[in-house]
C-alpha positions as a printed Julia matrix, in Angstrom:
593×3 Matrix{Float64}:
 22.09  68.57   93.35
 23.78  71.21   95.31
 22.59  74.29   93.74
 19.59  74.61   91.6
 20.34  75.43   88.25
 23.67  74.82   88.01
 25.23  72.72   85.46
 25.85  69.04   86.08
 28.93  67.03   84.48
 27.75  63.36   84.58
 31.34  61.57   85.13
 31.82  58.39   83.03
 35.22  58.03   84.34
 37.4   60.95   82.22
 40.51  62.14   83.1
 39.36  65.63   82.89
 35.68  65.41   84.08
 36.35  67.88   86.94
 38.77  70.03   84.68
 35.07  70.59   82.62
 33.28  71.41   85.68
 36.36  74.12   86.65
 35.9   75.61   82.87
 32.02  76.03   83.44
 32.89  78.19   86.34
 34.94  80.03   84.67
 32.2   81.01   82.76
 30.59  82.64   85.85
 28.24  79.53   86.27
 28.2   76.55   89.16
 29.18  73.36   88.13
 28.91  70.24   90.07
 29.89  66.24   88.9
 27.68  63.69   89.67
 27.74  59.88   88.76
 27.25  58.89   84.78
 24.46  56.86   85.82
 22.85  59.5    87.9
 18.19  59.19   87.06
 16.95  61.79   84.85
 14.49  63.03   87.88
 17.22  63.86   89.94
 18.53  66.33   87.31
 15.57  68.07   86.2
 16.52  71.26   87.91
 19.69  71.21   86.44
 20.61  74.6    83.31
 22.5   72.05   81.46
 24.01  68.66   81.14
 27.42  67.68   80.01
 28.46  64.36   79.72
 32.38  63.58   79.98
 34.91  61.39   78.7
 35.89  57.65   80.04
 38.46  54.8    79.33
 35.83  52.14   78.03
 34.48  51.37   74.83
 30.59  52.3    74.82
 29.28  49.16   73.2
 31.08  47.14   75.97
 28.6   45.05   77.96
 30.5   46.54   81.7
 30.61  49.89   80.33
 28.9   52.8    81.8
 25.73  54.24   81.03
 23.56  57.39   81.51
 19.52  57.01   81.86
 18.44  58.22   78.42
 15.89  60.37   80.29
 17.58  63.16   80.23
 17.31  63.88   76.64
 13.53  64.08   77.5
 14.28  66.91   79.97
 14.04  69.93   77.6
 17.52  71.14   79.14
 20.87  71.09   76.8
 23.08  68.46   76.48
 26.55  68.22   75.65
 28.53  64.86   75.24
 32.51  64.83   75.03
 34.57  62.12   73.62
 33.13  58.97   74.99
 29.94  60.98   76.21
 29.2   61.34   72.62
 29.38  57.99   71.99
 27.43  56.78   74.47
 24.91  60.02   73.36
 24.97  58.65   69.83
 24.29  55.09   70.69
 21.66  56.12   72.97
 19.7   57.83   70.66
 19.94  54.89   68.2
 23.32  55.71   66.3
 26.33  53.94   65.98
 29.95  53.81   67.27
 32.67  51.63   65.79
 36.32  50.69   66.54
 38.01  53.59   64.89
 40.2   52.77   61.91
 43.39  55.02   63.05
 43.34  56.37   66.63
 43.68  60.18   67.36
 46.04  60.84   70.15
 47.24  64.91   70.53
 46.59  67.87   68.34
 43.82  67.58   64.9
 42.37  69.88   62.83
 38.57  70.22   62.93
 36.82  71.56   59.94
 33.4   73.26   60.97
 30.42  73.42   58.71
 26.85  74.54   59.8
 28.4   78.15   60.98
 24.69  79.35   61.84
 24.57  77.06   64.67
 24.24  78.76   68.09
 26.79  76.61   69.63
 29.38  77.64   66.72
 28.97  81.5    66.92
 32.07  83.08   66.94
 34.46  79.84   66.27
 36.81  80.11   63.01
 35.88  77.59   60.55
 39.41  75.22   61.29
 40.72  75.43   64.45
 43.14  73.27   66.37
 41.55  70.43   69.02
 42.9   68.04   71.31
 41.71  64.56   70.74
 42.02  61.24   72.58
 39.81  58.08   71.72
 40.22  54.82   69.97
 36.81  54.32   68.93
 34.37  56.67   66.65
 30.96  57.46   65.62
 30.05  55.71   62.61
 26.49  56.89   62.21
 24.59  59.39   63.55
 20.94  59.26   65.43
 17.46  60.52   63.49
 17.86  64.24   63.42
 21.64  64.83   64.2
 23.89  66.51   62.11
 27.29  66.49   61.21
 28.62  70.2    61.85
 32.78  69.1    62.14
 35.15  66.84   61.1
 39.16  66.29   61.17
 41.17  63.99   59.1
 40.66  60.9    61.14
 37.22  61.43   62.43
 34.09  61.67   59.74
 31.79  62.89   63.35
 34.18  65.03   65.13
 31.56  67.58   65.81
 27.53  66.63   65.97
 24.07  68.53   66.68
 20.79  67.95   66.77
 19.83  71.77   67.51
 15.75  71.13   68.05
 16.54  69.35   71.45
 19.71  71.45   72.0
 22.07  67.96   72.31
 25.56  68.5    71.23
 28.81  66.37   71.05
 32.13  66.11   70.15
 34.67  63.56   69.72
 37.72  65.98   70.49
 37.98  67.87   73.94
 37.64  71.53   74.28
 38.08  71.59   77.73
 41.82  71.52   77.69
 43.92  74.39   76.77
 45.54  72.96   73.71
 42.22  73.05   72.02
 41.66  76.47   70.28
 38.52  78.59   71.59
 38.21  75.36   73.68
 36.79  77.78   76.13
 34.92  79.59   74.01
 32.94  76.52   72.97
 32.53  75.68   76.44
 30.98  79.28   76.84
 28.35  79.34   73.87
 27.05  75.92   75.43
 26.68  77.62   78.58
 24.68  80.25   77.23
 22.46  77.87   76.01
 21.41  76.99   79.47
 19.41  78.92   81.41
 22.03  78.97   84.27
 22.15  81.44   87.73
 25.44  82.98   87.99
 28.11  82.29   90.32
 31.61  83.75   91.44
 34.61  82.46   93.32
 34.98  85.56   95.12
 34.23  84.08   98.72
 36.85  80.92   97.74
 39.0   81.3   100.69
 36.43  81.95  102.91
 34.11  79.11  102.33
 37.12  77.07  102.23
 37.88  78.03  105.4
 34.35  77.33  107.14
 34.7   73.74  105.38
 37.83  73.02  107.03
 36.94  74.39  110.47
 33.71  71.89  110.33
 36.04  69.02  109.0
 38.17  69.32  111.74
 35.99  70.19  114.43
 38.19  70.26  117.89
 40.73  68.38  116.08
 44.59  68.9   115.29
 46.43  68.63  111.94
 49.6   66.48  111.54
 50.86  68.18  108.19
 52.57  66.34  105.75
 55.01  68.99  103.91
 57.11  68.18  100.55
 58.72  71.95  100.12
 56.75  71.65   96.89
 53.64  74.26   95.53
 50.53  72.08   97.13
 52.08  70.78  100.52
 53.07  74.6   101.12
 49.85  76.17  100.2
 47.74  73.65  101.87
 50.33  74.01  105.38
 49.7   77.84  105.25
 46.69  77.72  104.47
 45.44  75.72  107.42
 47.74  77.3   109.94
 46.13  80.75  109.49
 42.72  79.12  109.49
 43.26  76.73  112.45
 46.37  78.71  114.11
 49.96  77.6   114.39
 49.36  76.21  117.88
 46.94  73.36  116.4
 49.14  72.46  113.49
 52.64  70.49  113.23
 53.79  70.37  109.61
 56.69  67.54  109.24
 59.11  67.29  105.79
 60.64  64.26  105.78
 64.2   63.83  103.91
 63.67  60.54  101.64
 67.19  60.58  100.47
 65.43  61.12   96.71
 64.84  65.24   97.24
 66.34  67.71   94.48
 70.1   68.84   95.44
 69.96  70.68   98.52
 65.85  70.73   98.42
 66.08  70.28  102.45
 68.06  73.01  103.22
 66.3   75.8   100.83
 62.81  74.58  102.1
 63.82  75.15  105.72
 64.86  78.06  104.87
 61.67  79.3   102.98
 59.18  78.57  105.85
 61.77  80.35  108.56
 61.46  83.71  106.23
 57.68  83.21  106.32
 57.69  82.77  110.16
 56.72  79.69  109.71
 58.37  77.2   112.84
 55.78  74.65  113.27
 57.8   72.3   110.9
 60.33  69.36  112.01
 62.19  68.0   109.49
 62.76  64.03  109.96
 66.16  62.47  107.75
 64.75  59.06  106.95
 66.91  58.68  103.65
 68.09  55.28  104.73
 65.05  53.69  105.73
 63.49  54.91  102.7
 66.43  53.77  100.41
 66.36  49.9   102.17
 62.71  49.66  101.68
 63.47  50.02   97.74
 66.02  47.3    97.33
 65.41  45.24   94.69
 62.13  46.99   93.8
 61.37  47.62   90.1
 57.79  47.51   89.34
 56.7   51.21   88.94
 53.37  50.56   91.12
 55.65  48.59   93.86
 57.48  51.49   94.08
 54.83  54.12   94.37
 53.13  52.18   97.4
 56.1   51.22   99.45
 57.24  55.27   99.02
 53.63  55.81  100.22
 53.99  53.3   103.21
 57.38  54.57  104.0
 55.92  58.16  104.42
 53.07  57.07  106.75
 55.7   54.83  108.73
 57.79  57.8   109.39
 54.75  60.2   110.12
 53.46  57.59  112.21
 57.02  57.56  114.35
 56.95  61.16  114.58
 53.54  61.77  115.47
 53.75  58.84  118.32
 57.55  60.26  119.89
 55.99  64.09  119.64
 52.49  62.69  121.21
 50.07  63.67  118.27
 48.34  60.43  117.49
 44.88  60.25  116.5
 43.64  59.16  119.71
 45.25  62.01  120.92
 42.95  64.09  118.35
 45.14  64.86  115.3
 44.48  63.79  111.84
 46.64  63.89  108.41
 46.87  66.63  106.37
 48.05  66.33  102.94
 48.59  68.59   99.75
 46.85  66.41   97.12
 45.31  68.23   94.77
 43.04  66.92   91.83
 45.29  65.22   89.05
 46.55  63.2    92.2
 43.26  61.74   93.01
 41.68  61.48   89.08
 44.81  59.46   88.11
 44.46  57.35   90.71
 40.79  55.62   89.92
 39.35  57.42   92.9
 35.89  58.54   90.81
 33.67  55.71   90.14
 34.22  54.55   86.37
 38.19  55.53   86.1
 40.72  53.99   84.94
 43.99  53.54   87.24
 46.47  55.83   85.62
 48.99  55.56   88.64
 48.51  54.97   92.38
 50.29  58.25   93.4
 51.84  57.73   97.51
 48.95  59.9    99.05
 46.65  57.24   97.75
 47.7   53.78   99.15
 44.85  51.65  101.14
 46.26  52.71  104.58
 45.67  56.47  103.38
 42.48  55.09  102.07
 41.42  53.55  105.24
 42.11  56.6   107.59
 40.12  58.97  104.91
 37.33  56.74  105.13
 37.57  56.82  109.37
 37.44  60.25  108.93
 40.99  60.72  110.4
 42.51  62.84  106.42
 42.22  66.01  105.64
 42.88  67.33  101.72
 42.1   71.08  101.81
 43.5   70.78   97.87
 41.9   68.03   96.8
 39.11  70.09   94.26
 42.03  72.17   93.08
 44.19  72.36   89.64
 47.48  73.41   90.39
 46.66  77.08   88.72
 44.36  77.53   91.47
 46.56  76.31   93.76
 48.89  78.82   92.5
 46.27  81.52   92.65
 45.06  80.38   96.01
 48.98  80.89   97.29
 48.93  84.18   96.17
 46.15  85.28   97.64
 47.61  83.98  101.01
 50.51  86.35  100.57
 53.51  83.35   99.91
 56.34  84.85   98.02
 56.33  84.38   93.87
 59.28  81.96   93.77
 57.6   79.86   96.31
 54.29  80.0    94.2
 55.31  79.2    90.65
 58.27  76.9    91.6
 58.0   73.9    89.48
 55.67  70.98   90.49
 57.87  67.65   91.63
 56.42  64.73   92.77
 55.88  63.44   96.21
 57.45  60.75   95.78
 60.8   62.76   94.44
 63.25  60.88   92.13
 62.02  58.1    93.14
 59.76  57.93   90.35
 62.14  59.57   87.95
 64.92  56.94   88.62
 63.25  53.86   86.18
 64.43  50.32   87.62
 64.3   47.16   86.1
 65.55  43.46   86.37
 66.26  43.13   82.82
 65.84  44.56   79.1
 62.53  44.84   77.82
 62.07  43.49   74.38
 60.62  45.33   71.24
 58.58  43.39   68.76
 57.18  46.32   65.96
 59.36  47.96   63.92
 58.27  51.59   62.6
 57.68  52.54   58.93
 59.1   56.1    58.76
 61.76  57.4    57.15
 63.92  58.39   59.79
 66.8   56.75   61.89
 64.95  55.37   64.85
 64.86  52.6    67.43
 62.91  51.19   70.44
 64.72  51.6    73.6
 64.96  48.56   76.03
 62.53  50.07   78.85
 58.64  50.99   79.61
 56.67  54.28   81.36
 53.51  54.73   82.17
 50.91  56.68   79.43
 47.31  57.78   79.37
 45.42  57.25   75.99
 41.68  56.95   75.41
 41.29  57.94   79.37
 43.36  54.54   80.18
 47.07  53.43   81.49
 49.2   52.22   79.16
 52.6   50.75   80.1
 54.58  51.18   77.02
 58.15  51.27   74.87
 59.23  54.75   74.01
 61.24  54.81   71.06
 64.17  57.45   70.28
 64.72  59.1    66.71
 67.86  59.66   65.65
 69.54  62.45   63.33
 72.89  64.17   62.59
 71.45  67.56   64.15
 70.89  66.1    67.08
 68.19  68.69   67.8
 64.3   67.89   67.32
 63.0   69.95   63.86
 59.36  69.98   62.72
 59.78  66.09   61.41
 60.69  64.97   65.12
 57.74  67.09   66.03
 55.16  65.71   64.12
 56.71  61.74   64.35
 56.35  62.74   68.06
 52.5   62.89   67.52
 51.67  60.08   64.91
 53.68  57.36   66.11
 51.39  56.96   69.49
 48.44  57.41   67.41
 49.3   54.31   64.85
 51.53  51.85   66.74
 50.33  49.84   69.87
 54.26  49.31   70.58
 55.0   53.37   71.84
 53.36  55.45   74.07
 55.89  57.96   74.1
 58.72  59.41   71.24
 62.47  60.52   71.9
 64.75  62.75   70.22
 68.72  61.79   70.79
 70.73  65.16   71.42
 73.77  62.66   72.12
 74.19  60.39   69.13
 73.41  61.07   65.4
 73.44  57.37   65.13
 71.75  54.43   67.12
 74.35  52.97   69.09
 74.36  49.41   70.78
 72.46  49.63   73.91
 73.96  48.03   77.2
 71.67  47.26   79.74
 72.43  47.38   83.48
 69.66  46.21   85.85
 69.16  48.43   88.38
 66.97  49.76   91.51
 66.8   52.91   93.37
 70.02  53.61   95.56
 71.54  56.53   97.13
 74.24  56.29   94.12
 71.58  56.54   91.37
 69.98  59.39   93.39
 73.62  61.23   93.57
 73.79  60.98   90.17
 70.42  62.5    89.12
 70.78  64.76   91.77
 73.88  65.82   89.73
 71.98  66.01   86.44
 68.73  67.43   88.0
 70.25  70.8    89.68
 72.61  70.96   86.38
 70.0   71.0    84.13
 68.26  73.51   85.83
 71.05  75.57   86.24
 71.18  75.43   82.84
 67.41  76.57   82.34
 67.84  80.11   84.86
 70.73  80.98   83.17
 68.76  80.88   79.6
 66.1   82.65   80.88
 63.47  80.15   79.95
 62.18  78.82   83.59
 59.0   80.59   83.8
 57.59  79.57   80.55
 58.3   75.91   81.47
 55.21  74.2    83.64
 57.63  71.37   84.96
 60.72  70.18   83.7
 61.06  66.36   85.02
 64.95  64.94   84.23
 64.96  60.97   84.34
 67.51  58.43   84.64
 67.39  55.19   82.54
 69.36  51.76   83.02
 70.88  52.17   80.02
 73.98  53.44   78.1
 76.68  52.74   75.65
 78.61  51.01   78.32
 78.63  48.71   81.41
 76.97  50.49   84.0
 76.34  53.46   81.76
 72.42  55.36   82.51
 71.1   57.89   80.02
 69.06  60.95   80.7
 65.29  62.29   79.43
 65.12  65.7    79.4
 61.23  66.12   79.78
 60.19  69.49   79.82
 56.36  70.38   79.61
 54.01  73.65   79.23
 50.51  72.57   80.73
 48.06  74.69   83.35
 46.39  71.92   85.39
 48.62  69.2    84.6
 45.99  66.95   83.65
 47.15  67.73   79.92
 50.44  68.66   79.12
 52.48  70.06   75.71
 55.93  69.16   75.21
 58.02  72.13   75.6
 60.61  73.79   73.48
 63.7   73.8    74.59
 66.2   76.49   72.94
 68.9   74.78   70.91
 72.14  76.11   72.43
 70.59  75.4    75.95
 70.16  71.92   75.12
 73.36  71.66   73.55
 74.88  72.98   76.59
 72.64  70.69   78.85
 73.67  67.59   76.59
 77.74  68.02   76.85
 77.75  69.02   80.46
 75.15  66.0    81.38
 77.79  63.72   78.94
 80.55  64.95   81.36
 79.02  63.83   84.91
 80.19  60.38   85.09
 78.1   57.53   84.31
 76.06  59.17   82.27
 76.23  58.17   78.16
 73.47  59.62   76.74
 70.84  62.0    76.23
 67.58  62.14   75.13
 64.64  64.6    75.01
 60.67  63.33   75.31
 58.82  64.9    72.76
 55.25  63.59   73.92
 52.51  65.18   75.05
 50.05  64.56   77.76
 48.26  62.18   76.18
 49.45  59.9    75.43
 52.73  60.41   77.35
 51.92  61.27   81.49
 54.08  64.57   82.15
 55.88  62.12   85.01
 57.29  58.48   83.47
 56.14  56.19   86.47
């Protein structure tokens, strides 16, 4: 352990085990994770234990485990979602294969109010859940002290020994008095306090010892990490031992190169070459159409092109440069870097060659312990202009991954029993239920107002959680009626890209103008091969609210702005329909590849 007394997360391979760690601190307390299978001796120093979520079922023979030891170390314990369950069968309980799986927003009913870990807490409040499997009987001692619809044990104590656990996750911001919860655990512990005060400074001595006599080769998107990270490490390491490079893939936002120039020369900033390498990105995706093919040959093509650069400008390694790179947390959980997670996506900062160099020693990733929030709050404290700061996330990769390719129609087998117009659409995304990838169908629903009301809403939720065909629900704004879909195969080319482009800088347009950007977290527009005609492509309009990205709710979007966004999208041409995603984060990623 780092710091005595601090609070240790055990990581079982959650998508938000260092999102808890991030809430302990902001409870004024250290957190640190360390592997699930970490020996009770090496934590008995530590104020508290919390054990986090994972993608596995706990009675699994492969899955992981904890040392039951710790629950002989007279410290508190706290399990979430599977780290109840493996809490619970620990202690001699018993988790089952849950009869309907919660995905998104429950209610949890609290009894037991006198319990210390409850103080303050209403007696319903609204938590996030995200699990397949469920207790189905509880250890000697515990107690049931909440429960939602779905879940008999959403909320368990067994208050002698101070052990704790629930099935939902307060840790994210869509749970009410999440953070609260978090809170009353910590004061449970007997915990030394700790501030972030001295963030940029420590930061700073980290990266000076990282780098040593070293030189930084700066890979720069124009987007909120890259430019925090490049900043930040020219004013720690100086301008003259820095060279930032944006390269043009040919799949940036409409006239993204030009306004990012433009941004760092207002900042001073002129230790940035921009490279055009549209075509060699654009020839490297012919014929590609496997969402993971396409995420490592974007991720090759950028370290082929940084490569070039560095060689003709003379910063190679062996000249004493390494990588830098803006990757921030969600980029490396989602990934399967921890120990026991499951591959969400393999984002293009994470391919083996990036692998192999951060292994040599030869990456740097000032970020890479960061939420975007803190990025955000990290820019400001550099001085970086607002619209620089809270400009809305986009991908490395670009449209790229918001152009979805395929070969040839993919086939629907379930048919959903609601009582609403509805119907599977002929292509997959990626999704992240029960702390695992899916690769699912979304399906659309269909109605004569062509705008999503409270039914839409709550279909939006419940379909996920009940059929193994969706992963993510649609509202039409286009068509009141399902019309016949007609398929065209298709890859990325410079034509699709136009043609988001198009719909991309429209939509936003669209979104200024209404007066609605800033309470939008990221607003992802993606083009399907699909229509109502040959050739025809529809659009997802996929805005989200989130913090940290690593959970995400779909956002609201006012009904004469989409109205407005569906006719003008209807009148770029090649583009037949519309569609809004009405899925959260899970089971829907925020992203669709």
């Amino acid at each position: 352990m780092e710091h005595q007394k601090s609070i240790i997360v055990l990581d079982f391979g959650g998508q938000y085990a260092h999102l808890i760690a991030r809430r302990v601190r902001q409870c004024g307390v250290y957190s640190e994770i360390m592997d699930a299978d970490t020996p009770a001796e090496e934590l008995k120093n530590a104020a508290g234990i919390i054990l986090s979520g994972g993608p596995q079922s706990v009675y699994d023979s492969e899955s992981p485990q904890g040392d039951p030891g710790i629950f002989d170390l007279a410290i508190p314990v706290f399990g979430i979602c599977y780290g109840l369950q493996w809490m619970v069968q620990a202690l001699g309980g018993t988790v089952s294969p849950g009869t309907v799986k919660e995905y998104g927003k429950a209610k949890l009913q609290l009894e037991h109010t006198d319990v210390k870990v409850l103080s303050d807490l209403p007696e319903e409040m609204t938590v996030w859940m995200s699990h397949g499997d469920a207790v189905s009987a509880l250890p000697e001692g515990f107690m049931r002290i909440g429960k939602s619809d779905d879940c008999e044990f959403a909320f368990v104590a067994q208050t002698e020994k101070d052990l704790y656990g629930v099935q939902f996750h307060p840790e994210v911001v869509h749970t009410e008095y999440g953070q609260d919860l978090i809170k009353n655990f910590v004061s449970l512990c007997n915990a030394e306090p700790w501030n972030i005060g001295s963030y940029v400074k420590n930061i700073g001595d980290a990266i000076k010892e990282e780098v040593g006599d070293r030189k930084i080769f700066m890979m720069v998107s124009g987007g909120v990490d890259s430019t925090v990270a490049f900043v930040l490490i020219n004013k720690i390491l100086g301008t003259d031992r820095v060279q930032g490079l944006l390269v043009d893939t040919g799949m940036m936002r409409k006239d993204e190169v030009l306004l990012v120039g433009r941004a760092f020369e207002e900042l001073g900033i002129d230790n940035l070459r921009i490279e055009d390498a549209s075509q060699y990105f654009l020839k490297k995706l012919v014929e590609v159409y496997e969402p993971e093919d396409k995420r490592w040959i974007i991720g090759d093509a950028f370290l082929s092109v940084q490569r070039r650069v560095s060689e003709e400008m003379g910063l190679t390694m062996d000249d004493g440069w390494m990588l830098g790179q803006g990757t921030i947390y969600p980029d490396t959980i989602e990934t399967g870097e921890t120990k026991n997670a499951d591959k969400i996506k393999t984002h293009h900062n994470r391919i083996p060659e990036i692998q192999k160099m951060m292994e040599e020693g030869f990456v740097i990733e000032p970020l890479r312990d960061l939420y975007k929030d803190e990025v955000r709050e990290l820019g400001v404290e550099l001085g970086l202009p607002h619209d620089l700061v809270w400009r809305h996330p986009f991908p490395g990769p670009g449209l790229g991954v918001r152009i979805l390719c395929a070969q040839s129609a993919s086939t629907i087998e379930e048919d959903l029993d609601i009582a609403i117009t509805h119907a599977g659409l002929p292509v997959q995304s990626v999704g992240v239920q029960g702390d695992g990838r899916s690769y699912r169908h979304a399906v659309s629903l269909f109605t004569h107002e062509q705008y999503p009301n409270e039914q839409c809403w709550n279909l939006a939720t419940s379909i996920p959680n009940q059929s193994s065909a969706f992963n993510r629900v649609l509202m039409c704004t286009s068509h009141a009626e399902v019309p016949e879909f007609v398929f065209t195969p298709g890859y990325v080319t410079m034509k699709r890209s136009d043609l988001l482009r198009e719909a991309d800088a429209l939509v936003h347009r669209i979104m200024y103008d209404a007066g609605f950007y800033a309470d939008i977290w990221q607003f992802p527009v993606v083009l399907l091969p699909f229509g109502t005609s040959e050739g025809g492509q529809s659009i997802v309009l996929r805005p989200v609210e989130s913090q940290e990205a690593m959970t995400a709710n779909a956002a609201v979007i006012p009904e004469l702005a989409l109205k407005q966004m569906t006719k003008e999208l209807l009148s770029l041409d090649g583009i037949d329909m519309v569609f809004q995603d009405l899925t959260h984060k899970p089971p829907g990623t925020i992203e669709w590849e």
